[in-house]
Residue, then its C-alpha position, 0 to 999 in steps of 0.5 A: x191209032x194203029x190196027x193194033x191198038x184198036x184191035x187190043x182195046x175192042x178186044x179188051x172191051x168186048x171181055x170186059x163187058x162179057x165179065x160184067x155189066x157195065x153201068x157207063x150212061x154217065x160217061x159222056x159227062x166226062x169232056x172229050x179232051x184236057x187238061x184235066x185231072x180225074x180223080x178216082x177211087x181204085x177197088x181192085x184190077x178191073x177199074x183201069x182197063x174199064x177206064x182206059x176202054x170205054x174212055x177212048x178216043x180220049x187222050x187219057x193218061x195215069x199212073x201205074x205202078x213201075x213194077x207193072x213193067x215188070x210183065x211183058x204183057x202188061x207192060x206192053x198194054x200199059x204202054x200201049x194206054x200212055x201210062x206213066x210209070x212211077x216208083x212208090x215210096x219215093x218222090x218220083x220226079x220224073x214221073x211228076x213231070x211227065x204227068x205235068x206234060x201231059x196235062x200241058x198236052x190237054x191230056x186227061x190226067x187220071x189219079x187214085x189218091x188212095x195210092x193202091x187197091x181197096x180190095x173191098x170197095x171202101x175209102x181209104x184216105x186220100x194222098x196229097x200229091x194230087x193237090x200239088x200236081x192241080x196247083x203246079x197245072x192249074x188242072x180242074x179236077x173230076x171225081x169219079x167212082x166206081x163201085x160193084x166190081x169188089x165181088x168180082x171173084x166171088x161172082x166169077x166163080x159162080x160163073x155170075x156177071x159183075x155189076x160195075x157203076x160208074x158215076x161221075x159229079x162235078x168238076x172243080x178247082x183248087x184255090x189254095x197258093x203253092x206255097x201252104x205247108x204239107x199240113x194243109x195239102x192234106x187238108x185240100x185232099x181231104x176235101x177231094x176224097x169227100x167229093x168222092x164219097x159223096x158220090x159213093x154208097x154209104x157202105x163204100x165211103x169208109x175213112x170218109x164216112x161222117x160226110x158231116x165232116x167235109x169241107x169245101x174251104x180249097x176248092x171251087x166249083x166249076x160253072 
């Protein structure tokens, strides 16, 4: 690690942990190298930064949208995080491939299947692109969530602390073969957002509410 980057990421650290309470006891669940794929919900602009700084030195990687370029500052701590760029909307293979490298590298993968923010801290329904990716790599997936940092505006303004949770479950595979038809890939990524949930508040499970619903047909729990 550079002077700069650690410099940058204890500063960042030391801000964020000024702005909220940070409930991270369940973090050294999380294993200290990949592959592995973490699977998260995404509430508003405080979950990467907390990810990328209390997760360190663990060689973490994620997506972030291309347009985040876009600001040098941004750009700049993205790149500094290993970020890979990916253009919404589209197939981006490159950036598929790069996530694939990376995982191959025993790189931790972290994924939103929801694809954007919340704003409010409730489940929207999960993407399936992150089953595709398990499937290519053979990756174990981790869920984590996050939840408590949708007041952030509000309590900023009160000059009030945020409480952010952090939990994390258990780690497991995807069973289904490559070759099932996108029908079914959104099935499996259903099942991943259940996990999700489970792990959430009520009021924060939204689409994924009715946990009655969940099904555990493509997916396998790791010892």
């Amino acid at each position: 690690m550079t002077i700069a980057y650690t410099l940058v990421n204890t500063s960042l650290r030391f801000i964020l942990r000024s702005l909220c309470m940070i409930d991270d006891a369940q973090l050294p669940l999380i294993p200290e190298h990949g592959p592995l794929i973490l699977v998260a919900n995404h509430i508003n602009f405080l979950d990467v930064p907390i990810l990328a700084t209390h997760l360190l030195p663990r060689p973490l990687t994620a997506f972030a949208k291309s347009e985040t370029w876009n600001n040098p500052f941004l750009g700049l701590l993205f790149t500094m995080w290993g970020a890979i760029p990916l253009h919404r909307g589209e197939a981006d293979l490159s950036a598929f491939r790069k996530a694939e490298k990376a995982l191959s590298d025993g790189k931790i993968m972290a994924i939103a299947p929801e694809g954007t923010r919340s704003g409010h801290g409730m489940l929207q329904r999960g993407h399936a692109g992150v089953v595709l990716l398990a499937q290519r790599t053979g990756a174990p997936l981790l869920p984590v969530v996050y939840y408590g940092n949708e007041c952030f505006r509000e309590n900023i303004q009160r000059l009030r602390r945020t409480n952010f949770h952090i939990t994390v479950g258990k780690a497991f595979n995807i069973t289904a073969p490559r070759n099932i038809a996108s029908g079914e890939r959104q099935i499996i990524a259903d099942e991943i957002m259940y996990q999700l949930a489970m792990l959430l508040p009520e009021k924060y499970r939204g689409y994924y509410s009715d946990l009655s619903l969940a099904t555990t047909r493509y997916i396998s729990f790791s010892p």
